[in-house]
KOLNUDREN-469619 format. One line per field, with one value per residue (C-alpha): x, y, z; residue in one letter. Coordinates in Angstrom, 2 decimals. Example, Ala and Ser with C-alpha at 12.3 -4.5 7.8 and 13.67 -1.06 7.14 Angstrom:
BEGIN
east: 12.30|13.67;
north: -4.50|-1.06;
up: 7.80|7.14;
residuo: a|s;
//
This chain:
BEGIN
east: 55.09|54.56|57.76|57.27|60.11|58.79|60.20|59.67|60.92|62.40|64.53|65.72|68.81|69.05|72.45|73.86|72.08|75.45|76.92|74.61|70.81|70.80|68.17|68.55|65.56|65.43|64.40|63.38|63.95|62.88|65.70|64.46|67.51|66.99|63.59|63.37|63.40|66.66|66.82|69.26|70.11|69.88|71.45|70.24|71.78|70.03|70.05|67.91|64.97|66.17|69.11|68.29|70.31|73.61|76.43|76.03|78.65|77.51|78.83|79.10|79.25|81.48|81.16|78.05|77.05|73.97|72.38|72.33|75.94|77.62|75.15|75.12|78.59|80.39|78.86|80.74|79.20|75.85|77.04|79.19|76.08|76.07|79.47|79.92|76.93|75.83|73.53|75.35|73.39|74.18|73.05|72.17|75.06|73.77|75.64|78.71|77.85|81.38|79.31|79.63|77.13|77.93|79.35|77.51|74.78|72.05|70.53|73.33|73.53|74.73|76.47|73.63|71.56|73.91|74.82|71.39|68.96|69.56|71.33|68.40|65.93|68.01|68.38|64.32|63.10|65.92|66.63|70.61|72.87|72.44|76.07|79.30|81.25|78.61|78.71|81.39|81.80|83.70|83.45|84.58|86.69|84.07|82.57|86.16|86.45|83.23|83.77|86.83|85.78|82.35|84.04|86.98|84.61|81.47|83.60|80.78|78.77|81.45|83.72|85.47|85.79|87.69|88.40|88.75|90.77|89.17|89.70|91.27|92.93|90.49|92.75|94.92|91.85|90.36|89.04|87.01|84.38|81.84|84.14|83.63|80.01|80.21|82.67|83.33|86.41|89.59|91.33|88.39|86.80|89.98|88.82|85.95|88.78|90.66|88.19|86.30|89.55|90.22|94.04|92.85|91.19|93.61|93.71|90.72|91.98|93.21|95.29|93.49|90.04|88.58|89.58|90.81|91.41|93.02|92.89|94.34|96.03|99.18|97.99|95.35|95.26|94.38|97.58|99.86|97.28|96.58|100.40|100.37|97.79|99.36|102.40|100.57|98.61|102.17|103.65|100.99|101.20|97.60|97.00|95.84|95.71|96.98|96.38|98.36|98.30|99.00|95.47|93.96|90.35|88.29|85.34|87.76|89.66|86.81|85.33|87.96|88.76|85.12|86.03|89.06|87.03|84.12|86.60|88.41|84.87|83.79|86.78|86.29|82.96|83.56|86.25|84.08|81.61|78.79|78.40|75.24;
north: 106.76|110.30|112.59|114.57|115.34|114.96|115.12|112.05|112.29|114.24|113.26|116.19|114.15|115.53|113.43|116.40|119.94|121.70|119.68|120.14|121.46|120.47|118.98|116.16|115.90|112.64|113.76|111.54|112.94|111.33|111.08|111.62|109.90|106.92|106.99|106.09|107.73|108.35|109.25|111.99|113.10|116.84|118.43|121.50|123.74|125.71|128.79|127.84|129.51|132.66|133.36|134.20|131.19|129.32|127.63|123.63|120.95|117.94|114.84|110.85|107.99|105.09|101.78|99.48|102.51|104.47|108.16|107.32|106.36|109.47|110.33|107.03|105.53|108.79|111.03|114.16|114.92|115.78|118.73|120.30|121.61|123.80|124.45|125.74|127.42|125.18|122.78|119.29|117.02|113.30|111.76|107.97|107.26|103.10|100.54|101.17|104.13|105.43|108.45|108.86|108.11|104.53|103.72|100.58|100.68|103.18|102.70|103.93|108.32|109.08|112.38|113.35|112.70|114.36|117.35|118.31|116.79|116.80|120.06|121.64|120.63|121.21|125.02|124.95|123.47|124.92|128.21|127.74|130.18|128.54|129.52|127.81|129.63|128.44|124.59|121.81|118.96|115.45|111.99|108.94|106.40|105.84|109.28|110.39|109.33|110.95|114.24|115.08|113.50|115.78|118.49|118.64|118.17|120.54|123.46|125.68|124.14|123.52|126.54|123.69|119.77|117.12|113.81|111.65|108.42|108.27|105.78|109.09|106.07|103.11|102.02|99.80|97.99|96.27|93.49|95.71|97.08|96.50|98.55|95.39|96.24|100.05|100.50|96.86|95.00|97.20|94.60|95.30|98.74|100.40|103.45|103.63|103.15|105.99|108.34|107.95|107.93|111.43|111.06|111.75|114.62|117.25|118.83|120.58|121.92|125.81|127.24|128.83|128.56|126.08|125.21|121.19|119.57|115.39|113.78|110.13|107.80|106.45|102.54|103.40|100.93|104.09|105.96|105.35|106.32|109.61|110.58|110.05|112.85|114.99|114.88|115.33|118.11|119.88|119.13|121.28|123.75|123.07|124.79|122.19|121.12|117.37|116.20|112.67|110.93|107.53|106.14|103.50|103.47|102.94|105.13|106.33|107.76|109.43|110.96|112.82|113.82|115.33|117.82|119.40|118.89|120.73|123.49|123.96|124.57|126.77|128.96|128.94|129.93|132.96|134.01|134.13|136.67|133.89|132.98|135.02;
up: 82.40|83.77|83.31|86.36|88.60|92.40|96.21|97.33|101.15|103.62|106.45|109.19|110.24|113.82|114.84|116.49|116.33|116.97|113.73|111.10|110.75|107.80|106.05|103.90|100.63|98.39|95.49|92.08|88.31|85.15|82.54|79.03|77.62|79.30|79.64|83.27|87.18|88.80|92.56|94.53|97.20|97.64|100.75|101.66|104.38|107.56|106.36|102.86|103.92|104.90|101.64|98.06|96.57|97.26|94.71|94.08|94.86|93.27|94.70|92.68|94.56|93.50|91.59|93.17|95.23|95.13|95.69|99.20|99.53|100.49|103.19|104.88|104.45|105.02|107.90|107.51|104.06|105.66|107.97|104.83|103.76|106.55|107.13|103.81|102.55|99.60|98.52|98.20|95.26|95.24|91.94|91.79|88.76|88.27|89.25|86.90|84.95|84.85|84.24|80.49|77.48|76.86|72.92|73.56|75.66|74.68|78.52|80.09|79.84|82.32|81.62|79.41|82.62|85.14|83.12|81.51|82.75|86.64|86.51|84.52|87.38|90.20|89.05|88.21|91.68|94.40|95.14|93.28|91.72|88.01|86.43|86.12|88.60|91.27|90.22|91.29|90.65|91.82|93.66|95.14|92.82|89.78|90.25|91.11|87.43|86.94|88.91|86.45|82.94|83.52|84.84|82.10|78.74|80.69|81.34|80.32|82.92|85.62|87.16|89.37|89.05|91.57|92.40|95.65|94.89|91.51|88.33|86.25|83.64|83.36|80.49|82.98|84.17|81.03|83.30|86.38|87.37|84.60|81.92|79.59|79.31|79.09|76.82|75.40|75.76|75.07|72.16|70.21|70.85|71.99|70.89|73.44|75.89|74.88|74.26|77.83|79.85|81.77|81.12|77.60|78.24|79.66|75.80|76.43|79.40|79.14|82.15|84.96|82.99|85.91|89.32|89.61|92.78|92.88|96.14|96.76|99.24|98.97|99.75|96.97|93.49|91.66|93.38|89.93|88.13|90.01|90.31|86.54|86.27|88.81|86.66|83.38|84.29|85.61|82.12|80.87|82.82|84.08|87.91|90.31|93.74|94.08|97.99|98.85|102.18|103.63|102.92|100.94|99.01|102.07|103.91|106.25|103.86|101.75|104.78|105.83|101.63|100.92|104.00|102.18|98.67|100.35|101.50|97.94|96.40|99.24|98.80|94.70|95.25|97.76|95.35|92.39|94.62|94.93|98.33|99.84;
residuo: x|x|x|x|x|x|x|x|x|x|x|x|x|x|x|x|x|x|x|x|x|x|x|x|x|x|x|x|x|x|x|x|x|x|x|x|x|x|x|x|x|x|x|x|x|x|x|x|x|x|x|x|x|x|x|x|x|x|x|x|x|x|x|x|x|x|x|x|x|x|x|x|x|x|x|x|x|x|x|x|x|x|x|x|x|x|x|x|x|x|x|x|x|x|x|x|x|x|x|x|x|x|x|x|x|x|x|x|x|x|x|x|x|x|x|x|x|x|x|x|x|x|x|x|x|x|x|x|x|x|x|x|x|x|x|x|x|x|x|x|x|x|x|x|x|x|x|x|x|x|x|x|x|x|x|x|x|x|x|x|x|x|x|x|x|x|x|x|x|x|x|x|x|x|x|x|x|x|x|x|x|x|x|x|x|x|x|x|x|x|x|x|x|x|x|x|x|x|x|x|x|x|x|x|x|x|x|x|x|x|x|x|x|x|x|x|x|x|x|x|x|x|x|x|x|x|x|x|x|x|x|x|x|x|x|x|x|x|x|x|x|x|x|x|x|x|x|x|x|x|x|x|x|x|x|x|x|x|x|x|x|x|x|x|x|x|x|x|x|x|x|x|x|x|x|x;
//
């Protein structure tokens, strides 16, 4: 197999020129760790030709989703590109990654392959700025889960992490989504369940060192499970941004919630002096 990394297509989406001029690369990378090609999306905004480099918001699609998800199920995520001045990345995360390393599947790396691999080629092929202040990171439900368990245990990679009505305690779910085979089933291996939960994660956390925002309807099945974060993180005196709104874990609600996610990480990056 050759382990090239190639552009494989390129779409101008031209839905409205007064929306977005953005330009919209699909983009195949060959994972090392799991010996195979994984496809992105890679969003890049209008002015990309003309600036030096610009911050990176990478974006994970949920649970039976795909690369392509966020740019065809959610149409606002194509002109935040634009809007904000950075280039948006959508990484295919497999069919039920959960977006860690599995314990017991060796085929499934997924934060190996998001974190390293991906990262490491989207800094060597776009014009990005390659340091943690000018990388976030989050998602929709299972890359909700994704956006903060990367984010939280990749701080040296990550200045900013987030979550849109994401799985942040999969512990409650022991019969969804494909955990069984990514973690095994909780009454035996529930060690793998309590290691590769977020909720469990929030002691590597230290004040102020990264910028978190949680973002989740109030009609949601992961709403509990979010408040319970919310809650936790306030405990520890952990600064965050916590957004709830009558909503439920639908397209509609995501498209509007990748706007204000978009917005946080704009903000964090202007702060940290790396907008262009």
């Amino acid at each position: 197999m050759k382990k090239s990394l190639l552009i494989i297509s390129t779409f101008l989406f031209s839905f409205s020129s007064f929306i977005s001029a953005a330009k919209v690369d699909t983009v195949v990378t060959f994972s090392p760790s799991m010996n195979k090609n994984i496809k992105a999306v890679v969003i890049i905004p209008d002015t990309y030709e003309k600036a030096n480099s610009f911050p990176v918001f990478y974006l994970l699609h949920g649970f039976s989703g795909n690369y392509g998800s966020w740019v065809n199920d959610m149409p606002a995520t194509k002109s935040l590109a634009d809007t904000h001045q950075m280039i948006i990345v959508c990484p295919d995360g497999g069919f039920s990654s959960w977006y860690f390393d599995s314990p017991t599947d060796s085929t499934y790396k997924y934060e190996t392959y998001v974190t390293k691999e991906l990262i490491q080629w989207i800094d060597k092929n776009f014009k990005t700025i390659p340091k943690r202040e000018a990388r976030a990171i989050s998602g929709l439900s299972m890359g909700g889960h994704g956006g903060l368990y990367l984010g939280f245990r990749n701080q040296e990679i990550f200045g900013a992490c987030g979550s849109m009505s994401g799985g942040v305690d999969i512990r409650p779910f022991p019969n969804n989504w494909d955990l069984r085979k990514r973690l095994g089933t909780q009454s035996q291996h529930p060690e793998n369940w309590e290691k590769h939960t977020v909720m469990n994660l929030l002691h590597r956390l230290t004040p102020k060192s990264q910028k978190i925002i949680i973002d989740c309807g109030t009609e949601d099945f992961f709403y509990n499970v979010n408040l319970r974060l919310h809650k936790e993180l306030k405990y520890r005196n952990i600064p965050h941004d916590f957004i709830s709104r009558p909503g439920g874990h639908n397209g509609e609600y995501w498209n509007n919630a990748v706007k204000y996610q978009a917005l946080y990480f704009s903000e964090y990056f202007q702060n940290m002096g790396n907008k262009k």
